[in-house]
TORNU-684098 format. One record per residue: residue in one letter; y, x, z of N, C-alpha, C in turn. Coordinates in steps of 0.05 Angstrom, whole numbers. Atoms other than C-alpha are relative to their C-alpha. Last residue first. Layout:
TORNU-684098
("A", (Y, X, Z), (Y, X, Z), (Y, X, Z))
...
***
This chain:
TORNU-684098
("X", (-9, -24, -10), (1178, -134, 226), (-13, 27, -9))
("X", (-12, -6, 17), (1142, -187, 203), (15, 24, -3))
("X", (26, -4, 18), (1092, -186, 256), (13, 16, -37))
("X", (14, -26, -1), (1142, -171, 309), (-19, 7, -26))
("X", (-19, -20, 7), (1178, -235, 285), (-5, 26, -2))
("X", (0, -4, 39), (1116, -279, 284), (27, 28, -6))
("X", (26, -9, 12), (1102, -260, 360), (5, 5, -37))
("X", (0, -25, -11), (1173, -275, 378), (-25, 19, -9))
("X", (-5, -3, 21), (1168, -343, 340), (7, 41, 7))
("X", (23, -9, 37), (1096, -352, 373), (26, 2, -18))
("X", (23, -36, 10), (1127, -333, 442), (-6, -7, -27))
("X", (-11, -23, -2), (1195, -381, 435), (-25, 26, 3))
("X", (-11, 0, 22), (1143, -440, 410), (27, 26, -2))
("X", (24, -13, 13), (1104, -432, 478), (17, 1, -22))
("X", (11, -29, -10), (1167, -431, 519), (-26, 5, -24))
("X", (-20, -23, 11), (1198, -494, 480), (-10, 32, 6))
("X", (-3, -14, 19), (1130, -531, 495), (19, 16, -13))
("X", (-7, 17, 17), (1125, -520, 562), (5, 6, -22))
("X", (23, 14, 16), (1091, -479, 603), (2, -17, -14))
("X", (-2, 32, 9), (1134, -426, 613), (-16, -13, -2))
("X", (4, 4, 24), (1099, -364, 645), (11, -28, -6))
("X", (-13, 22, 9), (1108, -332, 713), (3, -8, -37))
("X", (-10, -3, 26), (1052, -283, 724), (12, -33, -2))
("X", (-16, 24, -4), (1021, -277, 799), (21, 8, -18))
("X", (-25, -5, -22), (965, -222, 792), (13, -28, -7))
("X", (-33, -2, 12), (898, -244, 768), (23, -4, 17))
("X", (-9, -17, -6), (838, -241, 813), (18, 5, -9))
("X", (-18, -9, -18), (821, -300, 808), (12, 18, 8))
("X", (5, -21, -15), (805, -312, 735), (14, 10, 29))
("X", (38, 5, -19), (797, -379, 716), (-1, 23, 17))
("X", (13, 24, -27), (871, -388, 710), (-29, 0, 17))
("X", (-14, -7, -20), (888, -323, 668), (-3, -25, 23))
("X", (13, -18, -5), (837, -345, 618), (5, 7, 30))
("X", (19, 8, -9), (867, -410, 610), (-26, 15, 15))
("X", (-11, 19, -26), (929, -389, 598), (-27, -12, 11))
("X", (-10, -10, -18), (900, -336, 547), (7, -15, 23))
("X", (21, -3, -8), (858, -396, 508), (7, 33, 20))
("X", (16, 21, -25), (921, -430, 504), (-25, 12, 12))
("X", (-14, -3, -22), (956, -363, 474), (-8, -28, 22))
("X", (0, -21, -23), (901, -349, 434), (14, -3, 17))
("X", (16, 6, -13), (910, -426, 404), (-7, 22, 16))
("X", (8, 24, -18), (969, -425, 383), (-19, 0, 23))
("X", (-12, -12, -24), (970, -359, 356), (-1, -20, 18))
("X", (17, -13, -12), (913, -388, 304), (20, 10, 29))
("X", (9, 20, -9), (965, -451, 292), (-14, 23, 23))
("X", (-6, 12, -28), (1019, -405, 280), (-22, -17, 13))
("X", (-9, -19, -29), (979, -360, 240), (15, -12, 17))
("X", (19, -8, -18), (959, -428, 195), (0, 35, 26))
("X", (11, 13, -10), (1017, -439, 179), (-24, 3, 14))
("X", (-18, 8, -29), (1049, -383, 167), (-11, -13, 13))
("X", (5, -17, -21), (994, -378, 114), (17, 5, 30))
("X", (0, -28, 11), (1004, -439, 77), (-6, 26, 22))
("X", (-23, -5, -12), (968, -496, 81), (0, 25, -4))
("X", (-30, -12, 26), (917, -514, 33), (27, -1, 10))
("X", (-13, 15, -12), (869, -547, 92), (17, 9, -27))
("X", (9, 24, -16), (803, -509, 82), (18, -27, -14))
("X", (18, 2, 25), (820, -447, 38), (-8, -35, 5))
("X", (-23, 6, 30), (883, -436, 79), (-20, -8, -12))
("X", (-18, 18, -9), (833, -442, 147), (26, -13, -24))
("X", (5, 23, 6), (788, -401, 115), (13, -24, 8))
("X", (8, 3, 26), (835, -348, 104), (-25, -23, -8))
("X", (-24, 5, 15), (868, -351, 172), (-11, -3, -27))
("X", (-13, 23, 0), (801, -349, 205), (20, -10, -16))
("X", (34, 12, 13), (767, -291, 164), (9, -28, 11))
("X", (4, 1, 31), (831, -251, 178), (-17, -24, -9))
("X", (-23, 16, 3), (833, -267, 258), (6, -1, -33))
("X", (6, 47, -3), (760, -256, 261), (36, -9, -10))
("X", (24, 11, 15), (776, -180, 231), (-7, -29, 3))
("X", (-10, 6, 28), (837, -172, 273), (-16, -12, -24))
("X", (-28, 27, -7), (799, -194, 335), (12, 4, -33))
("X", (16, 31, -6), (741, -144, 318), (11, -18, -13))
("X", (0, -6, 30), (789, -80, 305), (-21, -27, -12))
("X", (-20, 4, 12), (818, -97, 363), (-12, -5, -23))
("X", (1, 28, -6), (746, -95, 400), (23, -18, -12))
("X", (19, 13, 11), (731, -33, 362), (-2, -26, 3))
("X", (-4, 3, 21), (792, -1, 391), (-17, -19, -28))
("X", (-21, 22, 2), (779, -23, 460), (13, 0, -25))
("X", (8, 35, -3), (712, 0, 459), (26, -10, -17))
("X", (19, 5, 16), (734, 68, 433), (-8, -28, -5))
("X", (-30, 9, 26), (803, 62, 479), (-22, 6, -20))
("X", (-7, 27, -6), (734, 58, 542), (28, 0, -24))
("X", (16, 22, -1), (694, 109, 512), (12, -20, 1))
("X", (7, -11, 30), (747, 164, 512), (-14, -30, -6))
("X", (-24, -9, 12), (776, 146, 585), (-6, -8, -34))
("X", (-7, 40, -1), (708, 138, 607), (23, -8, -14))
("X", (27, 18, 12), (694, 211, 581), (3, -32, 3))
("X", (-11, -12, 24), (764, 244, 614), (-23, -25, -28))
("X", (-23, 23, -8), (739, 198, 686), (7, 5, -35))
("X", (15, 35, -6), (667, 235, 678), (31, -15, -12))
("X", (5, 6, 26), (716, 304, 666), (-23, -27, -14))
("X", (-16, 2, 29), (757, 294, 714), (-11, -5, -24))
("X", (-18, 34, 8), (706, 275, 759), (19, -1, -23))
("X", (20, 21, 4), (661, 335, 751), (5, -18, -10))
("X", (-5, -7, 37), (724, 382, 748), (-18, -17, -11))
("X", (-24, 15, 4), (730, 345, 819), (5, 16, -28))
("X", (8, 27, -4), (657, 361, 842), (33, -12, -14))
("X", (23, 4, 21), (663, 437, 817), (2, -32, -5))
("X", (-13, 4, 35), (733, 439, 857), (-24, -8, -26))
("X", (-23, 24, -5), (700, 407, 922), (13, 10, -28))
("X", (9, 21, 11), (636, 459, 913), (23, -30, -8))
("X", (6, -11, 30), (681, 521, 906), (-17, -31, -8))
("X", (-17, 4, 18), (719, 492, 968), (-11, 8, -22))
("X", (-7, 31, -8), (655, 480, 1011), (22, 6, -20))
("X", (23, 25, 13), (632, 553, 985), (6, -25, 4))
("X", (-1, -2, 32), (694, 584, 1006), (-14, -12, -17))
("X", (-27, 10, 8), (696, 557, 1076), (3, 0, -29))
("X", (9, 24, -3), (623, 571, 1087), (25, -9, -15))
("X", (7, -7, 22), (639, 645, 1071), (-8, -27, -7))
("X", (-6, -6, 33), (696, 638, 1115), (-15, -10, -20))
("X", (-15, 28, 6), (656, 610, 1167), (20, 7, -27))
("X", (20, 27, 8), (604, 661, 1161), (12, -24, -4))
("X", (4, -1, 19), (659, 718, 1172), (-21, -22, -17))
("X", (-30, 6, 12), (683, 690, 1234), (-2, 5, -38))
("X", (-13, 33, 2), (617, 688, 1261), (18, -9, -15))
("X", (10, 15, 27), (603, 758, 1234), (0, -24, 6))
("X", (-3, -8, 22), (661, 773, 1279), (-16, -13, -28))
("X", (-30, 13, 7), (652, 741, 1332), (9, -5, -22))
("X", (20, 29, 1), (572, 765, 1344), (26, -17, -12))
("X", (13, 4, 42), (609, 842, 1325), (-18, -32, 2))
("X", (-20, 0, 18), (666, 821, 1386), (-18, 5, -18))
("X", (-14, 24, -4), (605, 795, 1438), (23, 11, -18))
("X", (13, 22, 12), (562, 858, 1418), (16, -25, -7))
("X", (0, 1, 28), (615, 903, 1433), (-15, -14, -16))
("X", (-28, 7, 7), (633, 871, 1505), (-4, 1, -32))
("X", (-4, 33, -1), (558, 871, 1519), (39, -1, -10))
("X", (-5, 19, -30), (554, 944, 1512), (8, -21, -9))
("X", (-31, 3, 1), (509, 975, 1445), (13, -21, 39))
("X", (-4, 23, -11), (423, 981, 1453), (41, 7, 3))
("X", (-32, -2, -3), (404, 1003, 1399), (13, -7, 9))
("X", (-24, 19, 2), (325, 995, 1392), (22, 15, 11))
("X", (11, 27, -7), (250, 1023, 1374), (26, -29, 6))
("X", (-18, 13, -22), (278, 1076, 1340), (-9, -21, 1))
("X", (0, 24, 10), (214, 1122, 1313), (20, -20, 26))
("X", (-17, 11, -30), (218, 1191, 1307), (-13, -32, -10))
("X", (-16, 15, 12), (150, 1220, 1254), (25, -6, 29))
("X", (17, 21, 21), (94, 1268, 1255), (25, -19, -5))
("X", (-11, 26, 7), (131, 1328, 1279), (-12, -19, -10))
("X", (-14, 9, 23), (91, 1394, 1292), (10, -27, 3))
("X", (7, 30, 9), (86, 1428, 1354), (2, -9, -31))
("X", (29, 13, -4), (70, 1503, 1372), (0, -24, -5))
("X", (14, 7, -29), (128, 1526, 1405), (-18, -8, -4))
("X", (2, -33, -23), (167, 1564, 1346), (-22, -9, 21))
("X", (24, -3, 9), (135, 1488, 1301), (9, 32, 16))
("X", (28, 6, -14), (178, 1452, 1349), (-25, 16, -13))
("X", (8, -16, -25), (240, 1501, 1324), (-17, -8, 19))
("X", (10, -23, 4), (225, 1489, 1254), (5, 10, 29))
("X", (21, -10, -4), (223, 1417, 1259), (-6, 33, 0))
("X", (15, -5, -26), (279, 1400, 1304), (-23, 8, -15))
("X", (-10, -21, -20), (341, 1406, 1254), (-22, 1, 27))
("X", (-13, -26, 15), (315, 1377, 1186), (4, 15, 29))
("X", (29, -19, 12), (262, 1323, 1222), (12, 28, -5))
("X", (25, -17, -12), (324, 1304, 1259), (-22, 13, -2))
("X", (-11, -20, 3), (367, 1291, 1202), (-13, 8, 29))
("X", (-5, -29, 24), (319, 1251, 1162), (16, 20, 25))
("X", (31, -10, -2), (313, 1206, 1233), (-4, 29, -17))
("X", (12, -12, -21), (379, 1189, 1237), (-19, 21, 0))
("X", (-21, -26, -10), (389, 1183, 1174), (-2, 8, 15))
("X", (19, -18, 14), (334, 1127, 1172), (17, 32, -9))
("X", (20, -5, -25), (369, 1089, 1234), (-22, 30, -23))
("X", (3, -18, 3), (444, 1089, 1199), (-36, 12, 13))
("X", (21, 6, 29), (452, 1021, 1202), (-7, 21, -12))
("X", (30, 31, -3), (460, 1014, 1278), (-4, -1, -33))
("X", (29, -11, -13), (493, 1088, 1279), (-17, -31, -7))
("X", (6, -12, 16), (552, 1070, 1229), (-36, 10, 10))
("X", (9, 10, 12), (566, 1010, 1278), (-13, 18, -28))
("X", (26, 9, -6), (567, 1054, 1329), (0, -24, -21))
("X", (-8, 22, -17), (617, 1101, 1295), (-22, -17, 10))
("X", (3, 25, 20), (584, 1170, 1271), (14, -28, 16))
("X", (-22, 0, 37), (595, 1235, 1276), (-3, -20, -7))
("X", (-37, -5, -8), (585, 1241, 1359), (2, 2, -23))
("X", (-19, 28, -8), (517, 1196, 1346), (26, 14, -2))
("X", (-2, 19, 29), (485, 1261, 1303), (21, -26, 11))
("X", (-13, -7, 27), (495, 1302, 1358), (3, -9, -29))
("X", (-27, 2, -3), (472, 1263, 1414), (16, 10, -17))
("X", (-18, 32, -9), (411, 1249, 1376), (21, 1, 5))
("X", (3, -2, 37), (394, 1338, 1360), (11, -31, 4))
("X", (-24, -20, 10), (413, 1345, 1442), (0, -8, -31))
("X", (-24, 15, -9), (362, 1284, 1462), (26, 11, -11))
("X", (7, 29, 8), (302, 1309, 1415), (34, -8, 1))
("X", (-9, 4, 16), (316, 1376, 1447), (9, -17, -15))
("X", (-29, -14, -4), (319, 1361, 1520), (0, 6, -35))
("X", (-11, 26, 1), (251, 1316, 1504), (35, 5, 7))
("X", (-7, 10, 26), (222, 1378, 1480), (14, -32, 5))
("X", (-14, -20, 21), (232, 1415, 1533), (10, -13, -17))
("X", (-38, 3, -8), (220, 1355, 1591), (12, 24, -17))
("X", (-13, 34, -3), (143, 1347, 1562), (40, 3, 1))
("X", (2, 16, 26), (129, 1418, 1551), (19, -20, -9))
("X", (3, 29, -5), (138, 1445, 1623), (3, -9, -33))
("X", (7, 15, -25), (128, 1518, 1621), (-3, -33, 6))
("X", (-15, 19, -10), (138, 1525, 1543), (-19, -11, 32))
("X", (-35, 2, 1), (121, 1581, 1504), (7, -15, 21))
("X", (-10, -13, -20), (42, 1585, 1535), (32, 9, -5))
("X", (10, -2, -32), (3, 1531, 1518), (20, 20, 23))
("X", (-1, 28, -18), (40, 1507, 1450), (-5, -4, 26))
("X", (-27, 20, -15), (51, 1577, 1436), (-2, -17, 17))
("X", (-14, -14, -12), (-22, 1601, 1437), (31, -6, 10))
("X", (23, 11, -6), (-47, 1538, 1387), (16, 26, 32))
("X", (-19, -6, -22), (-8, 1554, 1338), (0, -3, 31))
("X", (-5, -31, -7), (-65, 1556, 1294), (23, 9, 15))
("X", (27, -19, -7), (-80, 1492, 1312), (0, 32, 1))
("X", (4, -11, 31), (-13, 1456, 1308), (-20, 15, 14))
("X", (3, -22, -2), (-4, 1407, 1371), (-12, 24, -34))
("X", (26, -20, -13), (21, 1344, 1357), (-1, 27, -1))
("X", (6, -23, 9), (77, 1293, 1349), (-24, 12, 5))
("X", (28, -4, 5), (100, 1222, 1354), (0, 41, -12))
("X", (6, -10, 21), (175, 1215, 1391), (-32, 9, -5))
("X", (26, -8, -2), (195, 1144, 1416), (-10, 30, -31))
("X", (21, -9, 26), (257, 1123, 1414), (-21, 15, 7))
("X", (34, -11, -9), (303, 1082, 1461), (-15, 9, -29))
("X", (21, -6, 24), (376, 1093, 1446), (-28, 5, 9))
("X", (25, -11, -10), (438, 1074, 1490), (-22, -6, -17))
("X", (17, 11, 15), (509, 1072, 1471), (-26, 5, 5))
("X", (24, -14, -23), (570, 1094, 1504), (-22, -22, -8))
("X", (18, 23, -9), (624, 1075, 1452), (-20, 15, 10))
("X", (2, 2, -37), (685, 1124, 1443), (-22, -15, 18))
("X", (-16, 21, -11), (694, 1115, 1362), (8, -7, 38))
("X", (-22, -7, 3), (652, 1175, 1349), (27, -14, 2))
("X", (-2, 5, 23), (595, 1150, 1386), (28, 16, -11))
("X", (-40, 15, 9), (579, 1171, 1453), (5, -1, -36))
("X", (-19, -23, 19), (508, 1190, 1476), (19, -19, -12))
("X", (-28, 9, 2), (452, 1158, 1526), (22, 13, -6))
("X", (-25, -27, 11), (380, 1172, 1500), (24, -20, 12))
("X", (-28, 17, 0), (321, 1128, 1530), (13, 22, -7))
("X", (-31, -9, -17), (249, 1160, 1523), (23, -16, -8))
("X", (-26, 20, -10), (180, 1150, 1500), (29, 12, 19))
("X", (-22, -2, -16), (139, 1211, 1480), (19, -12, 0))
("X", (-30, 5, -7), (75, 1209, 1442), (11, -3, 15))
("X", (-4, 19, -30), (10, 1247, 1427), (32, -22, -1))
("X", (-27, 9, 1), (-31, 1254, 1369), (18, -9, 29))
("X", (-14, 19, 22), (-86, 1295, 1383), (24, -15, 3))
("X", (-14, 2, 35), (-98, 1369, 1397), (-1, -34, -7))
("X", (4, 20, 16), (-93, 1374, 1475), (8, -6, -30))
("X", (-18, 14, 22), (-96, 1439, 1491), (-8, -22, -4))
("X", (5, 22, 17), (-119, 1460, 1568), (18, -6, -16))
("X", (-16, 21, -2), (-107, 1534, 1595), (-5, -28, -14))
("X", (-30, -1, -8), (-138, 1592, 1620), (3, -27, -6))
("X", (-7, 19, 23), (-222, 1595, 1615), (32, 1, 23))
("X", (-2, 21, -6), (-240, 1661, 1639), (11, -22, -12))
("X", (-13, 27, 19), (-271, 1720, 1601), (2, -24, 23))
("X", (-20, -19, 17), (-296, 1789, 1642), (23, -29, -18))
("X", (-6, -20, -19), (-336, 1755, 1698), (26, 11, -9))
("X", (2, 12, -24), (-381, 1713, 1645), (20, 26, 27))
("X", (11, -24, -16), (-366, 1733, 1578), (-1, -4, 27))
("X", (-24, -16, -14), (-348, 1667, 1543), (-20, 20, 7))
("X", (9, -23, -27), (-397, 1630, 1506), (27, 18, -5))
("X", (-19, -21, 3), (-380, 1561, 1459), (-8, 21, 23))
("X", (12, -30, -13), (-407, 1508, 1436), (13, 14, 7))
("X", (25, -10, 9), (-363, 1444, 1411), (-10, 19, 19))
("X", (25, 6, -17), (-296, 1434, 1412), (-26, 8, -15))
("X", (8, 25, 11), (-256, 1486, 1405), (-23, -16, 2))
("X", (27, 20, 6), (-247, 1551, 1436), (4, -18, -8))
("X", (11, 23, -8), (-182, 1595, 1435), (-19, -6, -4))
("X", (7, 21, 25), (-177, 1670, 1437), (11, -31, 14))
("X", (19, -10, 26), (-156, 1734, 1480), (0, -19, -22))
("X", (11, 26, 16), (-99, 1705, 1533), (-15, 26, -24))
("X", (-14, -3, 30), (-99, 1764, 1583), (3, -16, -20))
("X", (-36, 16, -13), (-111, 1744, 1661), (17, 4, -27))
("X", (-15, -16, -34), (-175, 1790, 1660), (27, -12, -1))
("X", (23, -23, 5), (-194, 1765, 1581), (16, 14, 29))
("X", (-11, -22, -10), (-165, 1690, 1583), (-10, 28, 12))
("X", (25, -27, -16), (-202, 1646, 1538), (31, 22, 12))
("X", (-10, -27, 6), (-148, 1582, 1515), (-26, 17, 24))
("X", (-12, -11, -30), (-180, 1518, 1516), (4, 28, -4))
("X", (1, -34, 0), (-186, 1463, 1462), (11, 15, 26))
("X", (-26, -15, -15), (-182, 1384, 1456), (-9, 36, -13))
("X", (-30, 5, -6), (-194, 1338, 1412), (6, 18, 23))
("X", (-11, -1, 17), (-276, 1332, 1420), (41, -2, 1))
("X", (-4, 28, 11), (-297, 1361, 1480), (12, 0, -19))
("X", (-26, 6, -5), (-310, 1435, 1496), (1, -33, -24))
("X", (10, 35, 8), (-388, 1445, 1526), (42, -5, -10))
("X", (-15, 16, -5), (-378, 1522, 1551), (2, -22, -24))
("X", (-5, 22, 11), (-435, 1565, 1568), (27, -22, 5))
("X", (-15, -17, 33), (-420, 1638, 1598), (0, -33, -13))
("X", (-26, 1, 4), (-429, 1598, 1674), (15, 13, -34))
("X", (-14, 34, 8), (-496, 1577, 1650), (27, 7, 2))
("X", (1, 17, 34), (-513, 1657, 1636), (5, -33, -4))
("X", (-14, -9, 13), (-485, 1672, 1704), (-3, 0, -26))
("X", (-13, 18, -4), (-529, 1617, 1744), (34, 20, -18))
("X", (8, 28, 2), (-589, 1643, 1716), (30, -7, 5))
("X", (0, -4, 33), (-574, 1717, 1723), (-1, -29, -10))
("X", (-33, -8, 6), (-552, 1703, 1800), (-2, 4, -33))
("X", (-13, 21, -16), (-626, 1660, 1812), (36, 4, -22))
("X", (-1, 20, 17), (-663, 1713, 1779), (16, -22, -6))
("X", (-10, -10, 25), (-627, 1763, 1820), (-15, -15, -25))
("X", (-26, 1, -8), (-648, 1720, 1883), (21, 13, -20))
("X", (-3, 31, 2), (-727, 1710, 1863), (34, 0, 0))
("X", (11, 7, 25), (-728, 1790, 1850), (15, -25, 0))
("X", (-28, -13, 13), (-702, 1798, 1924), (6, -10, -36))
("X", (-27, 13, -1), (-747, 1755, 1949), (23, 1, -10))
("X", (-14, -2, -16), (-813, 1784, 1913), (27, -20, 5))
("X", (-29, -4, 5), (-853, 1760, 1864), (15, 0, 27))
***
């Protein structure tokens, strides 16, 4: 075998490896036919035409994402800043776009993102934006996916990570629901203070009831002993009934004077103590009776 031979074995050898192409999983590479885009590859196997087919451009097909800060004005005047993160990927059969619409990718789609955000914040107040986060989002999917899927992307999801408002507006909405917490405290403390005092009333309404129950049953006692006295007392002695009601008053009103002595706590009650004073209550007593 000649030299020459050995040296066109050599160049056929190293031009059938160059046709082999090994393409990793997740990605893809655009074939360019003399500087023309022809196909894509995928991963896996793959032969090109060696001379005539070059490899052009790297796709990455999986999920990628794109952190970023947004700063945009509210409709109230508030300068408000927005980190979100957007998840997307490359569409397969779109696959041409995604490589060759968009010179720089990255800073395209992060100029739309930001334009479709600032336009939603200028209709809304910032407190309409901080509870507005799934609106947001709905109305981005509606106005960015059909022109990421012109370029080859699709949308998987936004996602606001936070809202950040200026320290002055924070410190008046921290005020605020302060101010509104004490209220709501305020109201509750008076709803429990009337509950607790319909409580008492009606405890106090109940004692009340109970206690002219007693005290009727304790009358109704006294009268009862005071019958059953007076009548054995006439049955006893064969005096007449006057008589014996003066005696029995008699004696409640000693066993009152005596009451009122033991007990200290009794107020300071001037009372005859002689006998004309006792004999002016029991004819004052009998008079009421008769009466």
């Amino acid at each position: 075998m000649g030299p020459l031979l050995i040296i066109i074995l050599v160049i056929v050898f190293f031009i059938l490896a160059s046709s082999i192409k090994i393409v990793k999983q997740q990605t893809a590479f655009t074939v360019e036919t003399f500087g023309k885009f022809s196909r894509v590859i995928f991963p896996g196997f793959n032969l090109v035409i060696p001379i005539v087919e070059n490899i052009g451009r790297r796709i990455n097909l999986s999920t990628m994402n794109l952190d970023f800060s947004i700063l945009a004005i509210t409709s109230d005047k508030v300068n408000i800043s927005i980190d979100t993160a957007l998840i997307y990927r490359i569409i397969q059969a779109k696959a041409f776009e995604a490589a060759y619409s968009l010179d720089n990718p990255l800073v395209a789609i992060k100029a739309l993102v930001e334009g479709a955000i600032r336009a939603f914040v200028a209709t809304q107040t910032h407190e309409e934006v901080i509870r507005s986060r799934n609106e947001m989002t709905e109305y981005l999917t509606m106005h960015l996916t059909e022109k990421m899927q012109e370029y080859g992307y699709l949308i998987d999801s936004f996602q606001f990570r936070d809202i950040i408002l200026p320290v002055e507006i924070t410190g008046a909405m921290s005020r605020v629901v302060a101010s509104k917490r004490l209220q709501e405290a305020a109201q509750n403390e008076a709803q429990a203070d009337f509950i607790r005092s319909v409580k008492i009333a009606e405890a106090q309404k109940q004692t009340r009831l109970l206690q002219g129950e007693g005290l009727a049953l304790e009358r109704k006692a006294i009268i009862e002993g005071l019958a059953e006295s007076i009548l054995g007392l006439k049955n006893a002695t064969g005096v007449s009934s006057q008589s014996v009601m003066t005696i029995v008053m008699m004696n409640q009103y000693m066993d009152t004077m005596r009451s009122m002595a033991k007990d200290g706590s009794s107020k300071v009650i001037f009372v005859n103590p002689s006998a004309d004073g006792m004999q002016n209550y029991i004819q004052q007593v009998s008079q009421m009776i008769s009466e």
